[in-house]
C-alpha positions as CSV (number, residue, x, y, z in Angstrom):
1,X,-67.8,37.8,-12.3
2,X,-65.4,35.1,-10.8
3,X,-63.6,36.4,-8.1
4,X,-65.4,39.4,-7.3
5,X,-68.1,40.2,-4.8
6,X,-70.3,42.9,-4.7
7,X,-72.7,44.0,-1.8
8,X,-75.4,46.3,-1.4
9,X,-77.6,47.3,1.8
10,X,-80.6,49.6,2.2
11,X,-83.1,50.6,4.7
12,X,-86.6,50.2,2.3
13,X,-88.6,52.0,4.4
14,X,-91.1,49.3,4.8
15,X,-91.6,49.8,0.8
16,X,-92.9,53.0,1.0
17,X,-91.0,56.6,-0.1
18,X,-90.6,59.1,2.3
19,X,-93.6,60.7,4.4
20,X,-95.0,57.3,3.3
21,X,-96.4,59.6,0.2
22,X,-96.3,56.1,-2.0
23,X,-96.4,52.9,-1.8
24,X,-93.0,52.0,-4.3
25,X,-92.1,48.2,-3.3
26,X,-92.5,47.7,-7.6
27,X,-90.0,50.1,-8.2
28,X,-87.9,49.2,-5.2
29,X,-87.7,46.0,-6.5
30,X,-86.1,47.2,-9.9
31,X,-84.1,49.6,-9.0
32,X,-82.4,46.5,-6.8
33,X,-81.9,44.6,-9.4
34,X,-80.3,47.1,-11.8
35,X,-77.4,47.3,-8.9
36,X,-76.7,43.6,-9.9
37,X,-75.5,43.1,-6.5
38,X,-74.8,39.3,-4.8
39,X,-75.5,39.8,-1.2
40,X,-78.1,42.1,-0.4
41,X,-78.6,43.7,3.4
42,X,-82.1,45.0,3.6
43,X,-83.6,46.7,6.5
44,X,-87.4,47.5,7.5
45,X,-88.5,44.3,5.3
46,X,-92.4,44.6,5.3
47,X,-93.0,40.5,6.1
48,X,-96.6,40.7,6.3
49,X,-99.5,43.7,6.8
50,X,-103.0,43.0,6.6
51,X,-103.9,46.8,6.4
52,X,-101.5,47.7,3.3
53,X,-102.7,44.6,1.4
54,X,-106.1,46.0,1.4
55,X,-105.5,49.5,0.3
56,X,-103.4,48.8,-2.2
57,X,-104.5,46.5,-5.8
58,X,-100.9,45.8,-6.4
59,X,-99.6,45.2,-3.4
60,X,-97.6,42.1,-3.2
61,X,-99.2,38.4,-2.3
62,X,-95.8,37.5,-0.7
63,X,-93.8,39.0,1.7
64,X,-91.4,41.6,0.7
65,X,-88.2,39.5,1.2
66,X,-89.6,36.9,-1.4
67,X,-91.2,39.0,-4.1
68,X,-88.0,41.6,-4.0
69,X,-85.7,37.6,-4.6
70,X,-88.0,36.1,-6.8
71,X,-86.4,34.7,-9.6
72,X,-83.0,36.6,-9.1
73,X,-81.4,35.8,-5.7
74,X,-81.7,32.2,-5.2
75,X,-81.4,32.1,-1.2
76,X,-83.7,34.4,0.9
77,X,-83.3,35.1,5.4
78,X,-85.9,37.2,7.0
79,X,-85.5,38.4,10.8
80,X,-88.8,39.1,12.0
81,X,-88.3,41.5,15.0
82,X,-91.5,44.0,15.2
83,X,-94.6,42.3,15.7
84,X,-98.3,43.4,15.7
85,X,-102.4,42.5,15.4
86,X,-101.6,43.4,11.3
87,X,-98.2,42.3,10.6
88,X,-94.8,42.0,11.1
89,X,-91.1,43.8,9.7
90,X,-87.6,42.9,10.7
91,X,-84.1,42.5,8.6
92,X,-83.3,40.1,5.4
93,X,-80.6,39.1,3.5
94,X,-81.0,38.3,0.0
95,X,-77.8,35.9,-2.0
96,X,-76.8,34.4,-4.8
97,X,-75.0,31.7,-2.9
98,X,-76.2,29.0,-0.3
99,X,-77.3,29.7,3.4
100,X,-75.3,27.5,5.5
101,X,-77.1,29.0,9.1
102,X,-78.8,31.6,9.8
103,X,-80.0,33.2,13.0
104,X,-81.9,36.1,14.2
105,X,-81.0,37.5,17.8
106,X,-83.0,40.0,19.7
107,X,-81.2,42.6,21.2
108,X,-84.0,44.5,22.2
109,X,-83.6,46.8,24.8
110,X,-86.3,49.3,25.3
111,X,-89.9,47.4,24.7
112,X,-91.2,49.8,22.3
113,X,-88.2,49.7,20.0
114,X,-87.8,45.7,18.7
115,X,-84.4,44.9,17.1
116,X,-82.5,41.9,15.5
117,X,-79.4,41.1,14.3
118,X,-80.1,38.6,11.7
119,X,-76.9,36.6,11.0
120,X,-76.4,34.1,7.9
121,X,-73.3,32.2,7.1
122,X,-73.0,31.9,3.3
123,X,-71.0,29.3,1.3
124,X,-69.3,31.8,-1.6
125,X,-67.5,30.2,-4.9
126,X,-64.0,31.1,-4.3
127,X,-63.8,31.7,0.0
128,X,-62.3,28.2,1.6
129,X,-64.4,29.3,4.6
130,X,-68.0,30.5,5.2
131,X,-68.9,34.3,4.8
132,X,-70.4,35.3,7.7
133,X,-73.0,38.1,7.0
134,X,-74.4,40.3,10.0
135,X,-77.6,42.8,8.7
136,X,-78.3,44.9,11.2
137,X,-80.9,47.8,12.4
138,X,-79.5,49.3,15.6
139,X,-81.6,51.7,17.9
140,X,-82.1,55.2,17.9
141,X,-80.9,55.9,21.6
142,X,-77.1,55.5,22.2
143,X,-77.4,53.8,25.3
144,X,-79.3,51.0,23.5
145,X,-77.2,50.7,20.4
146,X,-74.0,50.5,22.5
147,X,-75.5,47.4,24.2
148,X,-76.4,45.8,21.0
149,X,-73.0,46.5,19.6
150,X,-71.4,44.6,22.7
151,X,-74.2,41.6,22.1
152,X,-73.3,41.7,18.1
153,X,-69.6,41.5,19.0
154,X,-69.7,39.1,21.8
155,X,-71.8,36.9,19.6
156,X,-69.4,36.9,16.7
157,X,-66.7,36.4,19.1
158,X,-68.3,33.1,19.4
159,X,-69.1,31.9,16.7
160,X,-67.0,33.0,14.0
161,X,-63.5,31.7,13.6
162,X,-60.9,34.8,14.1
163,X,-59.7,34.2,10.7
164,X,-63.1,34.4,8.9
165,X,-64.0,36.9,6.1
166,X,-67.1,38.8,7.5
167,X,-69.6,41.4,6.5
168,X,-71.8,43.4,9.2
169,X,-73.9,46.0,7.3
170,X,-77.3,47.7,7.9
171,X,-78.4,51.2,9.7
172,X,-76.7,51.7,12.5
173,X,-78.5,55.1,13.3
174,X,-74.8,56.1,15.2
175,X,-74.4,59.7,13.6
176,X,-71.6,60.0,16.0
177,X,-69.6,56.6,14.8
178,X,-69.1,55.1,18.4
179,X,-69.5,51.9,16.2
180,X,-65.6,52.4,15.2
181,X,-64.1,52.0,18.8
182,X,-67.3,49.7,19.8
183,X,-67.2,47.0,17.1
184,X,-64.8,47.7,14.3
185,X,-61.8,47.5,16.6
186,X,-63.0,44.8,18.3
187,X,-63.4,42.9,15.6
188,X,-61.0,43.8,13.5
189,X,-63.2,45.5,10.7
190,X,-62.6,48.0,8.8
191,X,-65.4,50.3,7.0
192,X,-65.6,50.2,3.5
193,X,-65.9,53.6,2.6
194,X,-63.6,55.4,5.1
195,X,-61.0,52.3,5.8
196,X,-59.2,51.6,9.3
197,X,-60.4,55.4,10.1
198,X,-63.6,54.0,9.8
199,X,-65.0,57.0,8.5
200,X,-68.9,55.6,7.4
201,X,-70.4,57.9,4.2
202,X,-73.2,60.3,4.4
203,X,-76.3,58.5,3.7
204,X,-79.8,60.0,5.3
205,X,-81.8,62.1,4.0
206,X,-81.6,60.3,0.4
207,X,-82.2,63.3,-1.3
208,X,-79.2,65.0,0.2
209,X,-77.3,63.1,2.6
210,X,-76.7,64.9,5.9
211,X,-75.9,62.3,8.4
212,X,-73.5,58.6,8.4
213,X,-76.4,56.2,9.4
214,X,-76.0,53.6,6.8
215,X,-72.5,51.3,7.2
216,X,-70.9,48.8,5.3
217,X,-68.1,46.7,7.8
218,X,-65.8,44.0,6.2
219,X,-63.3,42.1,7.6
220,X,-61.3,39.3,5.0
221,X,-61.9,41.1,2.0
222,X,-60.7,43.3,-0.2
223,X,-62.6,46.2,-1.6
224,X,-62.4,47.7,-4.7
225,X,-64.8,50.0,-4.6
226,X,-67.9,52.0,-3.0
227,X,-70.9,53.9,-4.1
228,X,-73.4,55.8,-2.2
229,X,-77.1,55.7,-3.9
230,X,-78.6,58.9,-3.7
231,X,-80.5,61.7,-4.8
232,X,-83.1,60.5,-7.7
233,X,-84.5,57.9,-8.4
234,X,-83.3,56.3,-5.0
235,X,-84.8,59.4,-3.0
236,X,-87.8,58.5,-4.6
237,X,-87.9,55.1,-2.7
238,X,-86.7,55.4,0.5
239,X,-85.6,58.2,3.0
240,X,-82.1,56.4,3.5
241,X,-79.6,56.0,0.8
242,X,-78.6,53.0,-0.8
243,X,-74.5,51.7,-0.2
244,X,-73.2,49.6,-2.8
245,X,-69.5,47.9,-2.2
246,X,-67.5,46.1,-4.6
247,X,-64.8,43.2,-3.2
248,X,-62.2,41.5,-4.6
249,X,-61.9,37.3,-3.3
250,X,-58.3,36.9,-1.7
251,X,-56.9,34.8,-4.2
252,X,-58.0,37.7,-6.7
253,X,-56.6,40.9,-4.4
């Protein structure tokens, strides 16, 4: 709808449900496209996997990020940040709307643990600047994500223009929302769900969330409304829940 915008972001679990119990990349792939959404943020993108396309007859002959876009989001970026003898998995951002630039910078800080920040800048109907779009899949250890917060912001320091509408949305794994003084402030975000408090929703485990993992950051934007994906069928999917966010383009708010 003209001068609206509506984002979603999900860790897919590598297409598999929880436990890894099933294999649900088919169902993921519809259940995304029921949401209707215009940016997607996707996190734990299977890429490739030599050992999963064997063991399973319908497992898909191209990568996750393409067969999840096929034929309904028109512009596809794929961060490829764990690498192995049988594959690969990263971030991706999936659009309705051109990809101006994109880029995928490794902030990895402990060797076991690969991460990216895959960035995009997006030319959106209605914006008389790019969108810049951040997906992101911090680390599990504090000391590591607060570096990759300071690399994120010191890279959109310089690169964006100040004035820029920007998204940054993914798993940040900070249960204890350091990400508010660390990058929001910074920045000049605000998140989506608990405004300039920056109080993130509760979004892991997706059966019954527990803990604020999942965030959705937006600077230049208006939003009209939020909705956290849980319980069934998403718990079915993946162990995170799904965040959906609905904008409204300046000239609309």
């Amino acid at each position: 709808m003209a001068g609206t915008l509506q984002v979603t972001t999900y860790n897919i679990h590598k297409g598999f449900s929880q436990f890894n119990r099933r294999m649900v990349v088919h169902e993921l792939r519809e259940r995304l496209r029921d949401l209707n959404a215009d940016i997607v943020f996707l996190q734990e993108v299977q890429g490739l996997h030599h050992g999963h396309a064997e063991r399973h007859e319908d497992w898909p002959e191209t990568p996750q990020h393409e067969f999840l876009a096929e034929d309904f989001w028109q512009a596809i970026a794929y961060g490829r940040n764990m690498v192995y003898d049988h594959g690969h998995h990263g971030n991706a951002i999936l659009a309705r709307f051109p990809i101006l630039a994109q880029h995928n910078q490794d902030v990895t800080h402990l060797k076991f643990e690969k991460r990216g920040l895959l960035y995009c800048a997006l030319e959106v109907p209605g914006l008389d600047q790019a969108l810049h779009c951040v997906c992101v899949h911090l680390s599990l250890f504090g000391r590591s994500r607060r570096r990759q917060m300071d690399a994120l912001a010191t890279r959109i320091e310089s690169i964006v223009p100040a004035t820029a509408p920007l998204l940054i949305a993914g798993d940040f794994n900070d249960w204890r929302n350091r990400a508010h003084d660390l990058l929001a402030e910074r920045l000049g975000l605000f998140e989506v769900f608990g405004g300039a408090a920056g109080q993130p929703p509760r979004s892991f485990p997706s059966a019954l969330p527990l803990f604020r993992l999942d965030r959705i950051y937006v600077r230049g934007l208006a939003v009209t409304k939020s909705e956290v994906h849980f319980g069934e069928p998403w718990s079915r999917i993946s162990d995170h829940a799904a965040l959906s966010a609905h904008f409204a383009l300046p000239e609309h708010a």
